[in-house]
VEXPA-997818 format. One record per residue (C-alpha): z, y, x; residue in three letters. Coordinates in steps of 0.001 Angstrom, whole numbers, padded with zeros to 6 digits, always signed. Each point is the difference from the previous one (the first is absolute). Example, Ala and Ser with C-alpha at 12.3 -4.5 7.8 and 13.67 -1.06 7.14 Angstrom:
+007800-004500+012300Ala -000660+003440+001370Ser 
REM end
This chain:
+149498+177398+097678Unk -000786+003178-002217Unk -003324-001112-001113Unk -000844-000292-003464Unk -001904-002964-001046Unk -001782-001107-003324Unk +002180-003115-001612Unk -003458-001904+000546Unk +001024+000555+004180Unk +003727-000731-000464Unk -000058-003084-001712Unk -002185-000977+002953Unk +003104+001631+002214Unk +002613-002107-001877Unk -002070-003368+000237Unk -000417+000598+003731Unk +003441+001077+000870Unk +000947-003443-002838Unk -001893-002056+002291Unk +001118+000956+003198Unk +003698-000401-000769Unk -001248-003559-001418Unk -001994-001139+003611Unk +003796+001192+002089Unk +001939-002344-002423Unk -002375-003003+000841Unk +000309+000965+003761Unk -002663+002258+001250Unk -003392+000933-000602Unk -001154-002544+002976Unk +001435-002930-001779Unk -002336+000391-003228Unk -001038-003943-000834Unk -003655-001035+001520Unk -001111-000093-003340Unk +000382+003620-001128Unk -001425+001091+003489Unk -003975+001122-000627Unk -002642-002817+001826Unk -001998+001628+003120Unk -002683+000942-001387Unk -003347-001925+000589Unk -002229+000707+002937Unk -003493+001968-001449Unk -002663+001129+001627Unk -002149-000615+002668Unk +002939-000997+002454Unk +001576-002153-002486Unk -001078-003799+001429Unk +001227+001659+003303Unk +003677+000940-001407Unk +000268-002795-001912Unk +000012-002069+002693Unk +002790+002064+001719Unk +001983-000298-002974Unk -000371-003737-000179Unk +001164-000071+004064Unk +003106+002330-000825Unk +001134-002428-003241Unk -000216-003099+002480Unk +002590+001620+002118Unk -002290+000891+002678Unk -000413+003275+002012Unk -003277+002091+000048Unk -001203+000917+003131Unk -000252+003949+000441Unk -003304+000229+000114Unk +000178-001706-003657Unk +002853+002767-001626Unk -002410+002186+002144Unk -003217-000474-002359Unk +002516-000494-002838Unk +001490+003196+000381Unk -003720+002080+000752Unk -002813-001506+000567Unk -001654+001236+002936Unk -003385+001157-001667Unk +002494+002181-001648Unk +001059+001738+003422Unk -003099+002058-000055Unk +001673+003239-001015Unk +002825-000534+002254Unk -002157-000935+003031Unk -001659+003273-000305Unk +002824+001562+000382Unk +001062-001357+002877Unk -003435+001038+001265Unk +000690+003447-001128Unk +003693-000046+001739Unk -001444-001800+003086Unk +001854-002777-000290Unk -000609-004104+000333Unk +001684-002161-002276Unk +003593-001453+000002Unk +001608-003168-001163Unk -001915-001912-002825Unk -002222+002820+000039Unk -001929-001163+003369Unk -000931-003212-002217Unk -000903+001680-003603Unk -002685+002237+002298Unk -001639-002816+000801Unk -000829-000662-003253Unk -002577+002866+000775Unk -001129-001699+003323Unk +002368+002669+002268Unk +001901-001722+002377Unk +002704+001821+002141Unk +000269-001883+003644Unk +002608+001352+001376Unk +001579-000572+002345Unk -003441-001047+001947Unk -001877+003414-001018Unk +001992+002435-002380Unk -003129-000416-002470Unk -001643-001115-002676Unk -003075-002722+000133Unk -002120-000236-002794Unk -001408-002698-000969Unk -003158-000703-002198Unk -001323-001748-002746Unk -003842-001254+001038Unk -001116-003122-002470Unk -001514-002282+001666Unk +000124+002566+002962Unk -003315+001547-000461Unk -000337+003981-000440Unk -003051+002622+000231Unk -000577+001911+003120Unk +000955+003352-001362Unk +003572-001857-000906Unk +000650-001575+003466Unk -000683+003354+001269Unk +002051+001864-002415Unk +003093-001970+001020Unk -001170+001038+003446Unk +000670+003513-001277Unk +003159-000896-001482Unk +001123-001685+003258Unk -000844+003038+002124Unk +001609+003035-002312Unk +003164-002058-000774Unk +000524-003479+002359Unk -000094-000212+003129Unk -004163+000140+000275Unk -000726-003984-000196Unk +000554-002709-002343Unk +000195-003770+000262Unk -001666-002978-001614Unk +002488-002440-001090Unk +000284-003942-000606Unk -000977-000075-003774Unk -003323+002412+000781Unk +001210+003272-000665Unk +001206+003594+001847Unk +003214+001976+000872Unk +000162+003168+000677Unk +003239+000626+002002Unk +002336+002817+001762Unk -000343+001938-003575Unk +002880+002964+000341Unk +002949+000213-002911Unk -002199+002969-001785Unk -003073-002240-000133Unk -000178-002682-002217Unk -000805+001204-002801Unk -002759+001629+001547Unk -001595-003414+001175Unk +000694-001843-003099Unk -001592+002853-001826Unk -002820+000244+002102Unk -001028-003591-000076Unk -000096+000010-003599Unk -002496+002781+000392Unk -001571-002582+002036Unk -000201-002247-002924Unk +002345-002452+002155Unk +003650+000154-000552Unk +003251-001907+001622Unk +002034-000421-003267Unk +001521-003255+000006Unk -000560-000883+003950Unk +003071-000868+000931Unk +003782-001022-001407Unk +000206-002707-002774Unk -003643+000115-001321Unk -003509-001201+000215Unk -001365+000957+003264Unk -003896+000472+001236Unk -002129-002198-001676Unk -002424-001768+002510Unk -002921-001844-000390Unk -002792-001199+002369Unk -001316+002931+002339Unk -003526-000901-000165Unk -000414-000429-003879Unk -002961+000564-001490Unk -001842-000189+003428Unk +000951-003403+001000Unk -002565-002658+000398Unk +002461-002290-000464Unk +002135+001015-002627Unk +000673-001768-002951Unk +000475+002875-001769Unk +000847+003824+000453Unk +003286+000773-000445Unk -000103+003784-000291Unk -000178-000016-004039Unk +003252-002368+000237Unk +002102+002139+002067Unk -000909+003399-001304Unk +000946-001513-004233Unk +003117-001373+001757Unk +000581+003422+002111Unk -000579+001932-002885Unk +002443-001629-002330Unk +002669-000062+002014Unk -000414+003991+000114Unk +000252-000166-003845Unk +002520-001986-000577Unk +003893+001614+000754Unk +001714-003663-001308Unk -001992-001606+003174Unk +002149+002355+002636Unk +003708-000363+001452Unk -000546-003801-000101Unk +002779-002443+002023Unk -001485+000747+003182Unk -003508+000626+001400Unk -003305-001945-001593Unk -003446-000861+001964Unk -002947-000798-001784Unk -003389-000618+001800Unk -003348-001207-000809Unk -002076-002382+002136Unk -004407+000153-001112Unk -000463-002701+003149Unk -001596+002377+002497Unk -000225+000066+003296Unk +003414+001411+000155Unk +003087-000702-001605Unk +002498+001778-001944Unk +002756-002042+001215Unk +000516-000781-003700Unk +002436-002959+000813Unk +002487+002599+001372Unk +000086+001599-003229Unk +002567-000648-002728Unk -003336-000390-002225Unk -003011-001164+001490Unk -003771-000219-001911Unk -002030-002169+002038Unk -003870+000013-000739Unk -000625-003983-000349Unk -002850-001344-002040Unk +000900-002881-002477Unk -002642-003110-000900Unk -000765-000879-002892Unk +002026-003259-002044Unk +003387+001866+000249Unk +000499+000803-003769Unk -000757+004375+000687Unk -003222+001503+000706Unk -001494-000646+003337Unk -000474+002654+002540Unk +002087+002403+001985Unk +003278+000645-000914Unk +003329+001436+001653Unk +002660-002686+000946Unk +003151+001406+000114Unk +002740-000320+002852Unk +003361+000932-000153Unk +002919+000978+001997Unk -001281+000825+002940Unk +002011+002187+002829Unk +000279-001240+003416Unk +002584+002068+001370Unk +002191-002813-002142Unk -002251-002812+001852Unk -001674-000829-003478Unk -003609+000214-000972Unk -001138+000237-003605Unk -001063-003226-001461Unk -002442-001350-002481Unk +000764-000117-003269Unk -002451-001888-001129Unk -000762+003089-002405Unk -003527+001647-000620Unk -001272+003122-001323Unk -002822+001986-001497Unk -000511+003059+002794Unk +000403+002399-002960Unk +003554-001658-001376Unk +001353+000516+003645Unk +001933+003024-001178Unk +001359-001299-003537Unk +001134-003246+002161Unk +001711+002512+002952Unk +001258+002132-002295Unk +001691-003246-002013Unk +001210-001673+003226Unk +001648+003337+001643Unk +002148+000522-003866Unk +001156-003347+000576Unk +001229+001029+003454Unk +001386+003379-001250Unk +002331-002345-002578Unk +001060-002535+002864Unk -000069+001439+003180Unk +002978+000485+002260Unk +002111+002974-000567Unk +002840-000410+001789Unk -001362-001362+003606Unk -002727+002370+001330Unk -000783-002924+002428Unk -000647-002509-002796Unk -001779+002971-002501Unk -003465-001657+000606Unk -002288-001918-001778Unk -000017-003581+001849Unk +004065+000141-000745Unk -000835-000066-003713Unk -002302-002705+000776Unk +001952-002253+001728Unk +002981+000702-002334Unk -002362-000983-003200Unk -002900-002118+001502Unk -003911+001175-000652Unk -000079-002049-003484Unk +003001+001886-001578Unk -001299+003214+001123Unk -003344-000732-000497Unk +001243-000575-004068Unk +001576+003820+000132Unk -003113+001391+000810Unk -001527-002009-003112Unk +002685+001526-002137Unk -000864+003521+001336Unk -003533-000616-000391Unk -000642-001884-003449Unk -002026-002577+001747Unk -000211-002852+002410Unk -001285+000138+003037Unk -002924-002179+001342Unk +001126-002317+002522Unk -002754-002425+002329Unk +000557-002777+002136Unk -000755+001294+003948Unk -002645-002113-000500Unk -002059+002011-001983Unk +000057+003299+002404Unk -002743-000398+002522Unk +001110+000732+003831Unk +000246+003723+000173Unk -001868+001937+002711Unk +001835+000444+003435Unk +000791+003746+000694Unk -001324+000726+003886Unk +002890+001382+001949Unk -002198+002515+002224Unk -002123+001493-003563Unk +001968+002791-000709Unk -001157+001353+003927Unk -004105+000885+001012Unk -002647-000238-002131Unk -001268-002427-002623Unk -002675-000159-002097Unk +000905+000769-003678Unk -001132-001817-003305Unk -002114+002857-000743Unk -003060-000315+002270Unk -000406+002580+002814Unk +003744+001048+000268Unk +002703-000716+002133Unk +004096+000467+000063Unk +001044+000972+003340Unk +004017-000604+000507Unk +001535+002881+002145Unk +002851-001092+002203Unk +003051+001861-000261Unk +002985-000037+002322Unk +002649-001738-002197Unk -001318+002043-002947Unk +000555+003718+001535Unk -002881+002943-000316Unk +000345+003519+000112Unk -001098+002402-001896Unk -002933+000344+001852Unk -000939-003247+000341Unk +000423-000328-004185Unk -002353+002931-000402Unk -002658-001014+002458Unk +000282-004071-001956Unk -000394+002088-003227Unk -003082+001398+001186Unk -001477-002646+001154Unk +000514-001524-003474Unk -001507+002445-002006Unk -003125+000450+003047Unk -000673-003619+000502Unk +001576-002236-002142Unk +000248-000357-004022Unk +003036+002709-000039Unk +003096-002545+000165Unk +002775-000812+002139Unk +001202-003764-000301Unk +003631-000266+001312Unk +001009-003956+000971Unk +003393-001415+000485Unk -000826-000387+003464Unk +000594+003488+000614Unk -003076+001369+000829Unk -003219+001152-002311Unk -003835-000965-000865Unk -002621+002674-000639Unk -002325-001459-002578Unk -003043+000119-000969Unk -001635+001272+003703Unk -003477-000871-000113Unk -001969-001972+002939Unk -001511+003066+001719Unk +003485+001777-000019Unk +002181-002908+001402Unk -000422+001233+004034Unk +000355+003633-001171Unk +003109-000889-002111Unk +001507-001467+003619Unk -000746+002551+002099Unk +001675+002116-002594Unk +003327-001585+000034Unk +000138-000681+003575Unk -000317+003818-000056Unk +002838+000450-001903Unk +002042-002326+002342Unk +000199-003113-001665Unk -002291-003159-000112Unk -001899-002497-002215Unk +000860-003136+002556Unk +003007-001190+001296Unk +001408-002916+001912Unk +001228-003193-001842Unk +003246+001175+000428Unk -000348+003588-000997Unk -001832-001163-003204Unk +002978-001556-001736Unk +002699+002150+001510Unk +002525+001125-002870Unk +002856+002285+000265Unk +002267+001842-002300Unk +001492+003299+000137Unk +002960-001090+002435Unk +002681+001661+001062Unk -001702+003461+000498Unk -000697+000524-003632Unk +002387-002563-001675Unk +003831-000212-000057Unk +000143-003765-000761Unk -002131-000848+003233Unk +001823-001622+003259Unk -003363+000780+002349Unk -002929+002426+000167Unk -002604-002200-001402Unk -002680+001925+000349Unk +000396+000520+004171Unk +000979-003228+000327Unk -003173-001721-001602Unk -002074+002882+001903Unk +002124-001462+003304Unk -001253-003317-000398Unk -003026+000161-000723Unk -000986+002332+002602Unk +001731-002283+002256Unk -001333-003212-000824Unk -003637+001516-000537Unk +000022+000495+003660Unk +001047-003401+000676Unk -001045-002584-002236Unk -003868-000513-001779Unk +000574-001608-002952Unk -003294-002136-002064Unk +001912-000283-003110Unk +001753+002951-002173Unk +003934+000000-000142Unk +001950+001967-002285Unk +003023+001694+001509Unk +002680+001649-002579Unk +002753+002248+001301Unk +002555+001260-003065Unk +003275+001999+000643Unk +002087-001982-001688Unk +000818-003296-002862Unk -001731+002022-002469Unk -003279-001088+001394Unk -002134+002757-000787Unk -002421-001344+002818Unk +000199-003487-001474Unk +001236-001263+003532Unk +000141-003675-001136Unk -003862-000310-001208Unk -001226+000851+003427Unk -001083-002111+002838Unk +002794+001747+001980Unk +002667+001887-002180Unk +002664+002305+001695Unk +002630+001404-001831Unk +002455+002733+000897Unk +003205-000776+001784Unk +002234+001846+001654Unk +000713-001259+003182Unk +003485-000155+001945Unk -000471+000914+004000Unk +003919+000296+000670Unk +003574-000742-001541Unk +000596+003580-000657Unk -002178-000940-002839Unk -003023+002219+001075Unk -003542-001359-001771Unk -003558+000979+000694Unk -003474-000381-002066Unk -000514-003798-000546Unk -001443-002832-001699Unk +000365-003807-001344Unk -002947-001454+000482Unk -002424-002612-002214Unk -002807-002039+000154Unk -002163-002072-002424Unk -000181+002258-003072Unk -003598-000161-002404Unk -001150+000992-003227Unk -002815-001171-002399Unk -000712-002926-000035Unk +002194-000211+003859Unk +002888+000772-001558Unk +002656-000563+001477Unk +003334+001790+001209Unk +000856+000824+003898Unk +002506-001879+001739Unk +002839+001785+002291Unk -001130-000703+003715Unk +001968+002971+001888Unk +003063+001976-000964Unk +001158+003281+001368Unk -003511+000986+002092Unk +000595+003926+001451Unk -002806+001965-001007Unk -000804+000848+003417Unk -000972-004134+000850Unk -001578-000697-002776Unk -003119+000595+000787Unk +000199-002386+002777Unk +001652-002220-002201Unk -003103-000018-002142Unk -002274-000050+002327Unk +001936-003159+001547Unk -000289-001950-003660Unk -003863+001257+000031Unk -000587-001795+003313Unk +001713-003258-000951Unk -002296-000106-002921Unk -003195+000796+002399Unk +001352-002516+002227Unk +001242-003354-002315Unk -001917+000386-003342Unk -001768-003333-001246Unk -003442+001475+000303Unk -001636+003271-000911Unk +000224+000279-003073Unk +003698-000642-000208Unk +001733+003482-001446Unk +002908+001202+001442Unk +001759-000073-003577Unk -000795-004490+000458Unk +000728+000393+003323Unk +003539+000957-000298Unk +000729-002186-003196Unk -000852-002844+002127Unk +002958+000893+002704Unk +003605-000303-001296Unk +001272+003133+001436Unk +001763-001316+003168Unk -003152-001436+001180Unk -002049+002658-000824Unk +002312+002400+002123Unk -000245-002575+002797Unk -003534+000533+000053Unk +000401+004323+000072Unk +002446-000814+002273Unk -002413-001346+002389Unk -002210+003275-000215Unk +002955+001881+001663Unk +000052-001942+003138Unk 
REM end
């Protein structure tokens, strides 16, 4: 080769070329014995649990899905540069890309807007006036100048353009607020009870709970790019619930008598495996807590997940499959391994009845623990404000209340803190900026998601539909009691169609053989939560958006017409109809 080496550098040479020749005369390179090959080298770091896992999959023969060699290959908090990039070239994301940016909360939804959404992080859904109206800002120099309150009591901002962002995410950290973590396989917003810390009531506040749990997630890179999606919420007994049986963890407020072997007083039961898009409802464990071990014990129980979850079925990735593959008591002992300790377990006999949430609280005006002040809940039209309407809520806020916004997973928000002499002022104020603190017993627990006009997933616009119906049916039908309509896009449940009184979800619906479909529904009846738990029954498939309505109001009127007395719920109402008779009887408000 004409280059002179040292005899140091050709005895190297000669012992390379030597064993080269030797590897051909055994066959090839590729057929070296599994015992000379080098061992993959351990997993370390922060992802290492996560990969781990993957590795165990992949030496049982089974096939990761892509969203698994996705987080293997980059984890999407490690897209950061890259996404800003994109921003830079004005481009959205392509391929495994679209999911890693979630890992930042940006969510491209194409093909139903050519767009980001963001989506936020609010613990326990409460933020400070000058916040709510910063993401106002945000909204109306990069969105599309409103944003939404969702189902677990926090905002999205959406139409965000390719060159945006960054720009968002960067200026809601400004905000002290941030979306990291919102969406993909992680922990999502933490929620807690909407009145806490005002609540006569409550058992106890759950803010402190939710913000330590909030915060270490944020801190903690081996508790992201889990098997799938994780819910944790905490439940102080209020006036209104968190939904915390919906929630893959659930902390319920319950107070524990004395004679039980641990410390009377109020503690946090814990629930598990809740998510009622799979018809399941987390269930008791028979497990209590200290309020201030809540994180060590979440933190245990979602490591335990992160080793046994699902990889290879994104439908069977959640929580209540590694419960019903292991039972509560053998994942229950995990937890103790992660932890170091056991954990206190009670008969139900020694938790006292827990206080009933009221179903119309989170609208109007009631009187606070603290004496002289009020929260007023504003009623928003399946979650939407402008821009406007944000800044003028902000204002009122910081000019008549105690500075905070309270988000609830009922999609709508409670100014706090508004003191007696202020509450008619406070009205007339938000009438002014078009929206209202009253609203009918069906408007009050109307739910929608995105739908079809934001989300690519969805069968139906949701959010027209639910505003169809119940401007229909207000019209038509007074109602004495409060019913709870959900209206989701699609199986995913993001509306949490089978917990409501009426659930629809998105179908769509065939009108010839050419195989033409319009906006439609399945629709259900019966659905509860708390301590009415319960999941909704199919009564109609196939409903055309354009009769529901009628459809609804139809099932309303039966109710009206055959309940057992006045008191009877529609939710009891329709449990106590198998669902042929109970469309005889809507039937008969046809004729």
């Amino acid at each position: 080769m004409g280059t002179d080496f040292v005899p140091e550098q050709k005895r190297y040479l000669e012992g390379f070329v030597a064993g080269l020749a030797a590897t051909r005369a055994a066959g090839s390179i590729a057929a070296a014995p599994a015992s000379a090959r080098a061992a993959p080298a351990e997993p370390t770091g922060p992802d290492a649990s996560a990969h781990r896992a993957m590795a165990r999959v992949e030496a049982e023969g089974r096939k990761l899905v892509n969203e698994e060699k996705a987080k293997r290959e980059e984890l999407g908090l490690d897209s950061y540069g890259r996404m800003k990039q994109h921003a830079r070239d004005a481009a959205f994301p392509k391929g495994v890309d679209v999911f890693r940016w979630k890992f930042h909360g940006l969510f491209y939804v194409a093909p139903t807007q050519d767009s980001y959404m963001c989506r936020l992080r609010i613990p326990n859904g409460i933020l400070k006036y000058w916040q709510f109206a910063g993401v106002a800002d945000l909204a109306d120099r990069h969105g599309g100048g409103y944003s939404h309150v969702t189902t677990r009591a926090n905002l999205q901002i959406r139409e965000i353009p390719a060159t945006d962002g960054p720009a968002v995410l960067e200026g809601l950290i400004g905000l002290g607020l941030t979306a990291r973590g919102s969406g993909a396989d992680n922990i999502r917003n933490v929620t807690g009870g909407p009145t806490a810390g005002i609540d006569p009531q409550e058992l106890v506040d759950t803010r402190p709970y939710a913000l330590d749990w909030h915060y270490h997630i944020l801190a903690d890179r081996s508790l992201y790019g889990l098997p799938r999606k994780f819910n944790v919420a905490f439940d102080g007994g209020g006036r209104i619930g968190a939904l915390e049986d919906t929630n893959d963890i659930g902390f319920q407020a319950v107070e524990v008598a004395e004679g039980h072997g641990i410390e009377p007083g109020v503690w946090f039961r814990v629930v598990l495996g809740g998510i009622t898009g799979h018809m399941d409802f987390a269930r008791d464990t028979g497990v209590v807590v200290k309020p201030d071990q809540a994180s060590d014990v979440a933190d245990a129980m979602v490591r335990v997940f992160i080793d046994h979850g699902d990889r290879t079925d994104r439908k069977k990735a959640r929580l209540k499959y590694v419960l019903d593959s292991f039972g509560f008591e053998k994942f229950l002992a995990l937890t103790e391994e992660k932890l170091g300790w056991k954990l206190p377990r009670v008969p139900a006999s020694a938790v006292a009845l827990r206080p009933e949430p009221d179903r119309l609280a989170h609208i109007g005006v009631h009187p606070q623990k603290q004496a002289g002040l009020n929260w007023v809940g504003v009623v928003l039209p399946t979650g939407k404000m402008t821009v406007e309407q944000m800044h003028g809520l902000a204002r009122l806020a910081r000019d008549l209340g105690d500075g905070e916004i309270r988000l609830t997973v009922w999609q709508n928000l409670i100014l706090s803190g508004v003191p007696d002499d202020k509450v008619a002022l406070v009205e007339a104020a938000v009438e002014a900026l078009g929206l209202s603190i009253r609203a009918t017993a069906i408007r009050a627990g109307l739910v929608a998601c995105t739908g079809s006009i934001g989300c690519r997933f969805a069968n139906a616009d949701t959010k027209g539909a639910a505003e169809a119906i119940a401007r229909h049916c207000e019209e038509r039908v007074t109602l004495d009691l409060p019913v709870n309509i959900h209206v989701t896009g699609c199986p995913h449940s993001c509306a949490q169609h089978y917990i409501g009184d009426i659930g629809l979800v998105g179908a769509r619906v065939p009108v010839n053989e050419d195989g033409d479909t319009v906006d439609g529904f399945h629709l259900v009846v019966g659905g509860g939560f708390g301590s009415d738990a319960a999941i909704a029954r199919e009564l109609y498939r196939d409903v055309k958006a354009t009769e529901a309505p009628v459809v609804v109001e139809n099932l309303l009127r039966a109710w009206l017409a055959h309940r057992a007395d006045a008191a009877e719920t529609l939710a009891r109402f329709t449990r106590r109809h198998e669902p042929d008779a109970l469309r005889a009887l809507v039937e008969e408000e046809t004729r």
